[in-house]
C-alpha positions as a Markdown table, in Angstrom:
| # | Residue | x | y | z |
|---|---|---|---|---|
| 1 | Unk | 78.2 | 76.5 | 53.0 |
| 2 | Unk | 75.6 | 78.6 | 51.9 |
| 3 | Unk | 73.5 | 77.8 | 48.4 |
| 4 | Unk | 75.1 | 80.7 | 46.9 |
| 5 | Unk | 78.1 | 79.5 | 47.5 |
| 6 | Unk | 77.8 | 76.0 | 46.5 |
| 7 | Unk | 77.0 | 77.5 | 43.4 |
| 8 | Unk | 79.5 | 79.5 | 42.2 |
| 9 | Unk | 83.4 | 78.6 | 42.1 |
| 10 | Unk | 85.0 | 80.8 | 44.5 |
| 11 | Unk | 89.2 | 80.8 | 46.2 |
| 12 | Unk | 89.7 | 79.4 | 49.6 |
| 13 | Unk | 90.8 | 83.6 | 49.6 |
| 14 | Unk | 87.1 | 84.7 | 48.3 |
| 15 | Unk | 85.0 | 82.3 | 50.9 |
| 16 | Unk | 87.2 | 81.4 | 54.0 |
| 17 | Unk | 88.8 | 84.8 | 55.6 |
| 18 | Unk | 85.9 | 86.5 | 57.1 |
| 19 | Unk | 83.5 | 83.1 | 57.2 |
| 20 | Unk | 82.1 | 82.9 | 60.4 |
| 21 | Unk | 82.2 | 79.3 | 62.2 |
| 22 | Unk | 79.2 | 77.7 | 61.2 |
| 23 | Unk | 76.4 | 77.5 | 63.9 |
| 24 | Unk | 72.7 | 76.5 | 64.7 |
| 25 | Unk | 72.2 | 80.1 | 64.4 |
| 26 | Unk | 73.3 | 81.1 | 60.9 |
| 27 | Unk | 70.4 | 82.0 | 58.7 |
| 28 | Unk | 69.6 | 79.5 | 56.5 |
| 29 | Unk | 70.2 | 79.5 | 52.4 |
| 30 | Unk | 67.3 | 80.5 | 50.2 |
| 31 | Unk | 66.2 | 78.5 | 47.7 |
| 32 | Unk | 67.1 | 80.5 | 44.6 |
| 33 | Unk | 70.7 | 81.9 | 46.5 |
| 34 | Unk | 72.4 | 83.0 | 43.9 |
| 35 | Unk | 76.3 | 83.5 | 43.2 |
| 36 | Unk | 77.0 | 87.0 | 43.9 |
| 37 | Unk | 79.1 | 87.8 | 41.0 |
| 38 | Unk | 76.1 | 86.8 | 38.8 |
| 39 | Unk | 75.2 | 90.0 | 36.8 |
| 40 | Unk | 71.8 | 91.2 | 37.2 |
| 41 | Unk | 71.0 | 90.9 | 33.4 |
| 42 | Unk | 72.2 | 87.4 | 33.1 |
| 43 | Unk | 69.9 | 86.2 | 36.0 |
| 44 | Unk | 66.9 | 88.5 | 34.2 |
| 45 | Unk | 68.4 | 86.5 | 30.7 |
| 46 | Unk | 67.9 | 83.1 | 32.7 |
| 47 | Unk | 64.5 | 83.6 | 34.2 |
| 48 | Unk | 63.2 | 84.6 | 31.3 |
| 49 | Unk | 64.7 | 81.9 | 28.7 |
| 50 | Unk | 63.6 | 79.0 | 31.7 |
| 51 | Unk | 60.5 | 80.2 | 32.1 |
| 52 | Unk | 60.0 | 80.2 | 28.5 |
| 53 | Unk | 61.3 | 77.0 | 27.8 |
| 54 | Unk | 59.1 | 75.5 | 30.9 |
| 55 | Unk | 56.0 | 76.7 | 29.1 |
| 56 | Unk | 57.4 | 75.2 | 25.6 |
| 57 | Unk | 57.9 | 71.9 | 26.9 |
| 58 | Unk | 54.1 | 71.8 | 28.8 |
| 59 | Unk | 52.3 | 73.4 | 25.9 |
| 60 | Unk | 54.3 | 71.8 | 23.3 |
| 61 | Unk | 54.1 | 68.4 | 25.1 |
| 62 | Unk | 50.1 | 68.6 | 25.4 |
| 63 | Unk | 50.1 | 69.4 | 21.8 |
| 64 | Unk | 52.1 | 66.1 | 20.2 |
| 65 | Unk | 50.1 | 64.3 | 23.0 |
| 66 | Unk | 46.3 | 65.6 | 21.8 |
| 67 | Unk | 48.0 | 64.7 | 18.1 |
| 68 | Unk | 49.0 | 60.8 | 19.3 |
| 69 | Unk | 46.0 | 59.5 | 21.2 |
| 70 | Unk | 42.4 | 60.7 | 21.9 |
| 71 | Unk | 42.8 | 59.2 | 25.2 |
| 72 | Unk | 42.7 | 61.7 | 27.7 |
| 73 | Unk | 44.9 | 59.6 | 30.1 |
| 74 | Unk | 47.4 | 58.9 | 27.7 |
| 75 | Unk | 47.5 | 62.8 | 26.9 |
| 76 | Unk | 47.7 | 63.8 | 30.6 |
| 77 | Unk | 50.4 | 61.1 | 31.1 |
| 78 | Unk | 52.7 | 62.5 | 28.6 |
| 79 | Unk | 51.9 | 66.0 | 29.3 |
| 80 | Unk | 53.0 | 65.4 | 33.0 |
| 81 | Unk | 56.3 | 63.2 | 32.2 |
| 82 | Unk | 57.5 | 65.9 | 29.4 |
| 83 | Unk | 57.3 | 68.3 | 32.1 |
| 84 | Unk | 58.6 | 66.4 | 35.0 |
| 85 | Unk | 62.3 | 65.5 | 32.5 |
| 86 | Unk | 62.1 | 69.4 | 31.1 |
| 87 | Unk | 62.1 | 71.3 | 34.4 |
| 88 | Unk | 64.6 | 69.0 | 36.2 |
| 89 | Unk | 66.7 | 70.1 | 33.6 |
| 90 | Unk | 66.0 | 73.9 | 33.3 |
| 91 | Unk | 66.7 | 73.4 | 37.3 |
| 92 | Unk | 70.0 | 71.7 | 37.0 |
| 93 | Unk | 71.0 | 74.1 | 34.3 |
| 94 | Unk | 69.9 | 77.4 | 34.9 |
| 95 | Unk | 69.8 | 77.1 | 38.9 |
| 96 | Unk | 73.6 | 78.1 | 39.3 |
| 97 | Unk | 73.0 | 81.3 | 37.2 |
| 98 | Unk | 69.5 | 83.0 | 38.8 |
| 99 | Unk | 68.6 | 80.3 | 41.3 |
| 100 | Unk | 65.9 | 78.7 | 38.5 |
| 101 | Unk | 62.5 | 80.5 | 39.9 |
| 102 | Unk | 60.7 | 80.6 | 36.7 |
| 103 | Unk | 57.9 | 81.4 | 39.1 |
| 104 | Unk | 57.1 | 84.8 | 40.4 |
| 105 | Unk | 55.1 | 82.8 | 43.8 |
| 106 | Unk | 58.7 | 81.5 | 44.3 |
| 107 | Unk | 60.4 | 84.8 | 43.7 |
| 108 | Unk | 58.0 | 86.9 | 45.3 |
| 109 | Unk | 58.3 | 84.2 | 48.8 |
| 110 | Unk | 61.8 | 84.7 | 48.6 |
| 111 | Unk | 61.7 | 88.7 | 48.9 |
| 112 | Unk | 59.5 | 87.9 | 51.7 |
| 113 | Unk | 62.0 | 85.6 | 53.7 |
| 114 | Unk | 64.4 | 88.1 | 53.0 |
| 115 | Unk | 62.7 | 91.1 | 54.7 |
| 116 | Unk | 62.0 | 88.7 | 57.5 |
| 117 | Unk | 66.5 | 88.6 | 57.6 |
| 118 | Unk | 66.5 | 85.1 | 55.8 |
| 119 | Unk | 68.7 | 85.2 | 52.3 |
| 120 | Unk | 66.4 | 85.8 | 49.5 |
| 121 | Unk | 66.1 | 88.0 | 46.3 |
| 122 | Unk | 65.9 | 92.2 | 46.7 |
| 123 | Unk | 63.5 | 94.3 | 45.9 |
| 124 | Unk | 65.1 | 95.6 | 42.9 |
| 125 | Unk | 65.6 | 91.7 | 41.9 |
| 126 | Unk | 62.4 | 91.3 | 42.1 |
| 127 | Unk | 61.4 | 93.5 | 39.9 |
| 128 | Unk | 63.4 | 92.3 | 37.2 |
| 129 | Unk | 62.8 | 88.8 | 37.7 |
| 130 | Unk | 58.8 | 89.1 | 37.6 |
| 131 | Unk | 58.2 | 90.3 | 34.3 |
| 132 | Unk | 61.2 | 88.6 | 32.4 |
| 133 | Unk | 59.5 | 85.0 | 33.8 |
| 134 | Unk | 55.7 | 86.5 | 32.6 |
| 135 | Unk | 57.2 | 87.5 | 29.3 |
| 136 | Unk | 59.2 | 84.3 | 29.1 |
| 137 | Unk | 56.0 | 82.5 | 29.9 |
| 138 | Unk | 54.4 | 84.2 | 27.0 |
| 139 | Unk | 57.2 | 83.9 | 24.4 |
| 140 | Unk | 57.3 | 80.2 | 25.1 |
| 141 | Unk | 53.7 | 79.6 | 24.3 |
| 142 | Unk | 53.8 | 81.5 | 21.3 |
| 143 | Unk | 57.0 | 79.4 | 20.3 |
| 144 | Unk | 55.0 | 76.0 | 21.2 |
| 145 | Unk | 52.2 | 77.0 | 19.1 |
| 146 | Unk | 54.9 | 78.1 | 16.5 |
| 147 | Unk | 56.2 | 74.5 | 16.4 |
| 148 | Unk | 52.7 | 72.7 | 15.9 |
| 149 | Unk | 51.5 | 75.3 | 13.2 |
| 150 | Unk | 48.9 | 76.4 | 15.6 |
| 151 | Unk | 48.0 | 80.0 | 15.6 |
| 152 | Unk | 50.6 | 82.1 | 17.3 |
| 153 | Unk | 47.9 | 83.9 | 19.5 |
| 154 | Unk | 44.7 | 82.2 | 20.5 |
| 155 | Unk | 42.9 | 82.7 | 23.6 |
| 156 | Unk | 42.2 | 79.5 | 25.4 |
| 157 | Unk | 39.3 | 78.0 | 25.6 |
| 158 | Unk | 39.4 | 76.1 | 28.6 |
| 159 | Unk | 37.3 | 77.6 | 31.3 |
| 160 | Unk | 38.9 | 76.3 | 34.8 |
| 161 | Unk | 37.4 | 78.3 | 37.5 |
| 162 | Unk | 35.1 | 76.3 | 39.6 |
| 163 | Unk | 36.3 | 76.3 | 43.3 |
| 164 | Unk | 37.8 | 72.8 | 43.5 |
| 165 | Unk | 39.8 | 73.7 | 40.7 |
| 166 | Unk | 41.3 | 77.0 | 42.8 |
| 167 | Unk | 41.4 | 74.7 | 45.9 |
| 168 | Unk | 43.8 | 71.9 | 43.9 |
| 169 | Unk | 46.0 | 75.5 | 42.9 |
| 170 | Unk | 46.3 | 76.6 | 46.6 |
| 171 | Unk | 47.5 | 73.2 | 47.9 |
| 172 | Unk | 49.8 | 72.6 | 44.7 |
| 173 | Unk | 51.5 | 75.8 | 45.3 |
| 174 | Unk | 51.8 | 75.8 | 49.3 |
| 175 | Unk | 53.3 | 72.1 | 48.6 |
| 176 | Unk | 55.8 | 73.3 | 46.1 |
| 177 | Unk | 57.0 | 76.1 | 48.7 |
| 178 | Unk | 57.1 | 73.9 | 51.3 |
| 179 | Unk | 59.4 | 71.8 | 49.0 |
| 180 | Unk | 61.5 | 74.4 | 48.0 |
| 181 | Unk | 61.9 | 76.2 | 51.3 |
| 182 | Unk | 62.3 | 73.1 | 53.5 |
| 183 | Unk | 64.6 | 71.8 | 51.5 |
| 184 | Unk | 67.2 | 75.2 | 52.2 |
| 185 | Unk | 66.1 | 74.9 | 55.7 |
| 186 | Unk | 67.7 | 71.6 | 55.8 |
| 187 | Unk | 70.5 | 72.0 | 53.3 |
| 188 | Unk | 69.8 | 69.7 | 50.9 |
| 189 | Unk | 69.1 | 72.4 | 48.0 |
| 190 | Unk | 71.0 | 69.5 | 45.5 |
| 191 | Unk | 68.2 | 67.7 | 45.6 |
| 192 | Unk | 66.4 | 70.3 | 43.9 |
| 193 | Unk | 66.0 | 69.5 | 40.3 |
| 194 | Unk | 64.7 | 66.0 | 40.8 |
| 195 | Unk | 62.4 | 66.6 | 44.1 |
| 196 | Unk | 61.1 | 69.6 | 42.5 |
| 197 | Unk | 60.6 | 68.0 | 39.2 |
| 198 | Unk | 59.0 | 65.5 | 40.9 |
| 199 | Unk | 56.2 | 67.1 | 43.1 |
| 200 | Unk | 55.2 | 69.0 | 40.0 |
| 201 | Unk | 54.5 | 65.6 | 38.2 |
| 202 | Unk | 52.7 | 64.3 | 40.9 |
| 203 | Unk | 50.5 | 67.6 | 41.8 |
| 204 | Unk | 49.6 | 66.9 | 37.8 |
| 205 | Unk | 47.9 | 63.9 | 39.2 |
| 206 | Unk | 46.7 | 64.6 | 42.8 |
| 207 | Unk | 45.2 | 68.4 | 42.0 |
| 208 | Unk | 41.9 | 69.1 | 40.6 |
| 209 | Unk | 44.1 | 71.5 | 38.8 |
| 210 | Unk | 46.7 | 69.5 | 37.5 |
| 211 | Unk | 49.4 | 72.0 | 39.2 |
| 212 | Unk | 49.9 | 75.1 | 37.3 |
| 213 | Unk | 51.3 | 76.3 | 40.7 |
| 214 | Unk | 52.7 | 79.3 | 38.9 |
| 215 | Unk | 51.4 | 82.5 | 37.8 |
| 216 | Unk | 53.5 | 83.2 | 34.8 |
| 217 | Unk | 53.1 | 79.9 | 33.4 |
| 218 | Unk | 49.0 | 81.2 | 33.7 |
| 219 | Unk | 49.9 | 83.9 | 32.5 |
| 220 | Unk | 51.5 | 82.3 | 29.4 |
| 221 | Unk | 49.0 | 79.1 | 29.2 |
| 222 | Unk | 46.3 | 81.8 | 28.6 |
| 223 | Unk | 47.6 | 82.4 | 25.1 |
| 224 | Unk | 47.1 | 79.2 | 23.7 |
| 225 | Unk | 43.8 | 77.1 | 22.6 |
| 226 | Unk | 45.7 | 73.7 | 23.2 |
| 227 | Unk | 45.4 | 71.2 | 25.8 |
| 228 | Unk | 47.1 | 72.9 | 28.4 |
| 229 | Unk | 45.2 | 76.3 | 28.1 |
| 230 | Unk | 42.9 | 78.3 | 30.1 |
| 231 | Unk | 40.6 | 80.9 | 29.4 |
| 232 | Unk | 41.7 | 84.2 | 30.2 |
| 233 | Unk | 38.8 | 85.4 | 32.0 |
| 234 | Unk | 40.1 | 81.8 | 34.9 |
| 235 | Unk | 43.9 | 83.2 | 34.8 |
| 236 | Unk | 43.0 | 86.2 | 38.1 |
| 237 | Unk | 41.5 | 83.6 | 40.0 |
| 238 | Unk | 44.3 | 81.0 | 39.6 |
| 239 | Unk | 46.8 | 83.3 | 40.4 |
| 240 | Unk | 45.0 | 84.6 | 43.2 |
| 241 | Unk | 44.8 | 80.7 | 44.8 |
| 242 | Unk | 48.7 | 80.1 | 44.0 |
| 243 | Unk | 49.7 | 83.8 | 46.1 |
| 244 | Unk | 47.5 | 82.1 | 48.5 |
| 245 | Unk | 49.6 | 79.1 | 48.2 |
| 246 | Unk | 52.3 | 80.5 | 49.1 |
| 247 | Unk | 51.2 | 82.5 | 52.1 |
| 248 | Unk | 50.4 | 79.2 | 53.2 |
| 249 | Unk | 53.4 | 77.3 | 52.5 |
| 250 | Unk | 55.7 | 79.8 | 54.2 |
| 251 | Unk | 53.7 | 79.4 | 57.1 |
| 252 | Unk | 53.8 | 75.8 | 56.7 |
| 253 | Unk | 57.6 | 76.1 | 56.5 |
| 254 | Unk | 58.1 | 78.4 | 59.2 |
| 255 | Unk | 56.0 | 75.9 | 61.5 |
| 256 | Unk | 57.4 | 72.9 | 60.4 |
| 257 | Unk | 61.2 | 74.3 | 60.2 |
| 258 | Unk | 61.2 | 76.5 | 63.2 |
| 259 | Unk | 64.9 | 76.9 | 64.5 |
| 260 | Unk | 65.0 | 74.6 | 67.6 |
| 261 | Unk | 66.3 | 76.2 | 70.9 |
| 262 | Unk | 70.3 | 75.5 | 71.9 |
| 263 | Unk | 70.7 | 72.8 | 74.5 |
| 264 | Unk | 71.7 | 75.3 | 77.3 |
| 265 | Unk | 68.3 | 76.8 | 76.4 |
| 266 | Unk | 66.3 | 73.5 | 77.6 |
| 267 | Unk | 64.7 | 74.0 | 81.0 |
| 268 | Unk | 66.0 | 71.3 | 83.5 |
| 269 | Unk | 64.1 | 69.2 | 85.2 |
């Protein structure tokens, strides 16, 4: 069963007539498969409202922590776990509807896989998707800022663009597609909300970066002068490391998961 289908309610009648036995050399689900019945628009609707509500919770979170304790630890620490509980449930929830992206590296690797014959967003889903999850991104740290009476619209102040900083983005993001991707490979797509959830809050901890991994939450995290801001002018470079995180973690995936060959295939001794 595909991740589209394990998604979506379907009839014995919808899913079993014209299903192919399943075999070593099916393609493999994508990580944001999606139930086919979904409307376009309410997949746009979801991107945009999780992606939104991601941002909220990381820029909002940063805030209250800043407000609590001076110590930067502390702050980090309940930045992190704010995000880890609030994306596992954006996941859980909104995954069914658009396959939870909120991430146009993920979207954008899964239009690749799909042109290479894997399952994966269109072209045409990919344009929609993209800028609902930047203007999402945007909304939410204009609601965050909302929240904590901070101004709606301040450019951040938090330069982040020395090259250990854009090294600790590439390896956050080709980890995080590696996740994602090896874990349709295998089938165990489930798991999603809590492994994904998880890697994020460790990458806060074992990047240089902390593990934006994720160009619309830049995007978005530009707009605020909080804790989890950054400067406008570090936001191209950022997203330049996380597209190369990806190119990287598809070819990590594609190495790592390769389809094996049949057993008629081996060559005998």
């Amino acid at each position: 069963m595909s991740a589209t289908e394990a998604a979506s309610p379907q009839t014995a009648a919808d899913t079993t007539a014209d299903r192919p036995i399943a075999g070593a050399t099916e393609p493999q689900p994508a990580p944001g498969a999606t139930p086919p019945r979904t409307p376009l628009v309410a997949r746009a609707a979801a991107e945009l409202v999780g992606t939104a509500a991601l941002v909220t919770v990381v820029v909002g979170s940063g805030i209250q922590a800043t407000e609590l304790t001076q110590d930067v630890g502390l702050q980090l620490l309940a930045n992190s776990l704010a995000t880890v509980f609030g994306l596992g449930v954006l996941i859980a929830l909104l995954g069914p509807v658009s396959g939870a992206h909120f991430n146009p590296a993920v979207t954008l690797a899964e239009w690749w896989n799909a042109r290479r014959g894997g399952g994966g967003v269109t072209t045409r889903e990919t344009a929609v998707y993209l800028p609902a999850q930047i203007v999402g991104a945007i909304a939410g740290a204009i609601l965050a800022d909302a929240m904590f009476g901070e101004p709606l619209v301040k450019w951040s102040t938090h330069e982040r663009s020395a090259g250990h900083l854009l090294l600790g983005e590439v390896v956050a993001t080709a980890g995080l597609i590696l996740l994602i991707f090896g874990l349709a490979r295998t089938d165990r797509l489930r798991f999603a909300p809590v492994a994904v959830a998880s890697y994020i809050g460790a990458a806060y901890w074992f990047t240089s970066s902390t593990s934006f991994a994720n160009p619309a939450v830049t995007i978005g995290r530009a707009f605020t002068d909080t804790f989890a801001g950054i400067a406008p002018a570090s936001v191209p470079g950022f997203i330049a490391a996380q597209l190369a995180g990806a190119v990287v973690g598809l070819a990590l995936v594609a190495l790592i998961f390769m389809p094996g060959r049949t057993a008629e295939a081996q060559p005998t001794a």
